[in-house]
Each structure stands twice: as structure tokens, then as C-alpha cells.
N, C-alpha and C positions, 0 to 999 in steps of 0.2 A: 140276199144279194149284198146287204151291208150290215157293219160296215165292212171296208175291204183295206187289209195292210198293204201297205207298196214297201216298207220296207221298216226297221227299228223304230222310227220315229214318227214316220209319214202314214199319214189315213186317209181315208175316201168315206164318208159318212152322210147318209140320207141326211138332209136338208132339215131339220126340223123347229118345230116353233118354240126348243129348247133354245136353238141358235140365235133366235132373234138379237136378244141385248147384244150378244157378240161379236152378232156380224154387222149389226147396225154400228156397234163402235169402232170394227175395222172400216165399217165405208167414209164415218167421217174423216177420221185419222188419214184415208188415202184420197180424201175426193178430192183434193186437187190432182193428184196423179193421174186419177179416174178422171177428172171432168173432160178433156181432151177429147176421149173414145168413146165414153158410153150415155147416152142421153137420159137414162136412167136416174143418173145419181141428182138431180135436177129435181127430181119425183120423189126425193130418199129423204127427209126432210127431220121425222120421227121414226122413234121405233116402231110405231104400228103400223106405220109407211112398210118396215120389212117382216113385220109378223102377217101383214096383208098378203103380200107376195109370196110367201113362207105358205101360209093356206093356199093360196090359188094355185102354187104350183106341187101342192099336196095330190089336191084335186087330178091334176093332168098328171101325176105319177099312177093314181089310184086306173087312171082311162089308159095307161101305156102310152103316153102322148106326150110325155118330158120326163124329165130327171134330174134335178137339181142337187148337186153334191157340193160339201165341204171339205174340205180342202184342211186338213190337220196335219200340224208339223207338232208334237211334243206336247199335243192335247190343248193346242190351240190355234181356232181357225186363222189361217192366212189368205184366203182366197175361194173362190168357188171353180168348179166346172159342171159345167148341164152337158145335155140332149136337153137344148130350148123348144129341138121340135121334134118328134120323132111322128114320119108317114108310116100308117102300118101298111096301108095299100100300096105304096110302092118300095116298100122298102127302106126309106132311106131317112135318117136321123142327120141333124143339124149339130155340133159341137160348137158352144163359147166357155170365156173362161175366162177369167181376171184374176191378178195375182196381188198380195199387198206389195208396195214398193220395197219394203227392203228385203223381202225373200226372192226378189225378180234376179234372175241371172243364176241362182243355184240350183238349177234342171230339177225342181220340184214338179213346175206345169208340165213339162214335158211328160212327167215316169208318169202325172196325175191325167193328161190326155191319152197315154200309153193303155192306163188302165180301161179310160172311157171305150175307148175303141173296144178292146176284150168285152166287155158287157155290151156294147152294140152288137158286135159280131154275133156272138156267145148266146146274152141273155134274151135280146132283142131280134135274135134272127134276120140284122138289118144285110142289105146288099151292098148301100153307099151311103159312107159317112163325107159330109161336108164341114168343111167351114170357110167362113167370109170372115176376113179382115180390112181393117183400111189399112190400104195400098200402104200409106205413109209410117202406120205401126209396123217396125221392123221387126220389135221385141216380138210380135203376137204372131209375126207372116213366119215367123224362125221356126215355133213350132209343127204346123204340117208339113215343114221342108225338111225338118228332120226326121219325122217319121214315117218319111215316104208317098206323103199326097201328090199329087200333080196337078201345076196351078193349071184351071183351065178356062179361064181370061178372068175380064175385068166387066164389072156391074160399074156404069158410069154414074155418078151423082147418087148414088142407091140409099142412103143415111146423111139426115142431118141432124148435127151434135151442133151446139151455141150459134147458133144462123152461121155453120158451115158445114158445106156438101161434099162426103168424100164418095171416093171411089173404093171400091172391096175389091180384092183380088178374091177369085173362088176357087179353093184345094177342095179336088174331089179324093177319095180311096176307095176301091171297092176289095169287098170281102176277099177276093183271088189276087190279090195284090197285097195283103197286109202280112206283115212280119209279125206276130205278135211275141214271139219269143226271147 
């Protein structure tokens, strides 16, 4: 399944506890950009803080139950994207994804959520892929609206990041609805 080229430069690369040093120096490098969104980077403290998570979410690849991928531009990481959850029972898989700040805006996340989908669909036999953003992240809500999701409301107060409570909008896509070409 990986890795997977998107294109001359760009990769999709199972997650692995090779990655740790490199992705633990992208999250410093970016946690102020990061801190805002993800309440994570709070808990990111050491590297073994991402070789931890790096294992656990080994574990949930090995059960079919997530999927954590790097994010490669020219043979180094810029960002990740998962299935942070995939239901087998009902089908339906969860999409996040965080980008470093200076590669944000040049439709890397995009072609690298384009891919995720094809492997939910695909590898994963999912019916509906989701994802939750905060309402307020414009950068993050851009992506399912260009590939076609349909926002289908709003989880009130659903996440809180630095003692504040946002709201997520929720893109759903189902399988008879996806373009992937």
C-alpha cells in the first residue's frame, strides 16, 4: 500500500518509528502554527513523546483501525495525514491532517487527502469518509470543500485546545459521490 507517489516530488509513506527525529523537529519548528488547532502538540514535548505515538499508531494500522501517513515533499517530511479512526463495522473512516506552515497554500494537502480518500475507498472498502474541522480554520475547512464533501452541520463546543472551545464543522463524502480521478 506504501509508499504511494502523488507526483515527481511528493510521497504518502507509512508513518514509521524511522520518522520520529523528523517529524518530532517538524512539530517543534511548527508548534506555534500548530498550537491554535491541535491539542496534541502540548503532549509533544520529546521525541519519545512521537516515537510513542509512532508505536501506538503502528498497533491500530496492524488492527485496520488507523493509518498514519507522511507527508513527503523531495524526501522530507512536511506534514502528516491519517484515518485517525477507521469503523470497520460501519464503514466509515475519519480523515486529519496538518501541514508544515511554509508548504500550506501549495495544494500538497489537498492531492495528499485526494490520495487518502482512493485508499479508504480502495484499500479500506470504506462507505464514508469524514472530517471535522474548526469552523474558524479556513485553511483546513478549504480542503473537503474542494474535494467534494458536503458540510453536514456543526458539533458545538466539540474540542478544546488552550482553555478554548471550538466548534467543527462536519464534511461528510460517500463512496457514490467521490470523484477520485
Amino acid at each position: 500500500m506504501f509508499p504511494r507517489k502523488l507526483d515527481k516530488e511528493l510521497t504518502l509513506s507509512l508513518l514509521s518509528v524511522q520518522h520520529a527525529p523528523l517529524l518530532f523537529r517538524l512539530t517543534g519548528k511548527n508548534r506555534e502554527f500548530l498550537r491554535p488547532w491541535f491539542p496534541w502538540i502540548e503532549f509533544t514535548n520529546q521525541e519519545k513523546d512521537t516515537v510513542g505515538f509512532i508505536n501506538d499508531q503502528l498497533k491500530l494500522y496492524d488492527e485496520r483501525k488507523a493509518v498514519q501517513v507522511a507527508i513527503e515533499y523531495k524526501n522530507q517530511i512536511i506534514g502528516v495525514v491519517d484515518f485517525h479512526e477507521i469503523d470497520s463495522k460501519n464503514d466509515v473512516g475519519q480523515i486529519g491532517y496538518w501541514l508544515s506552515e511554509e508548504y500550506n497554500g501549495k495544494g500538497f494537502m489537498t492531492l495528499a487527502v485526494k490520495e487518502m480518500l482512493s485508499i479508504g475507498f480502495n484499500d479500506f472498502a470504506l462507505n464514508r469518509i469524514v472530517i471535522q474541522c474548526a469552523v474558524e480554520n479556513t485553511k483546513s475547512s478549504a480542503i473537503p470543500k474542494r474535494l467534494g464533501f458536503m458540510q453536514e452541520g456543526i458539533l458545538r463546543s466539540t474540542e478544546k485546545v488552550n482553555g478554548h472551545y471550538f466548534d467543527h464543522a462536519v464534511y461528510g463524502l460517500l463512496r457514490n459521490e467521490a470523484q477520485l480521478s
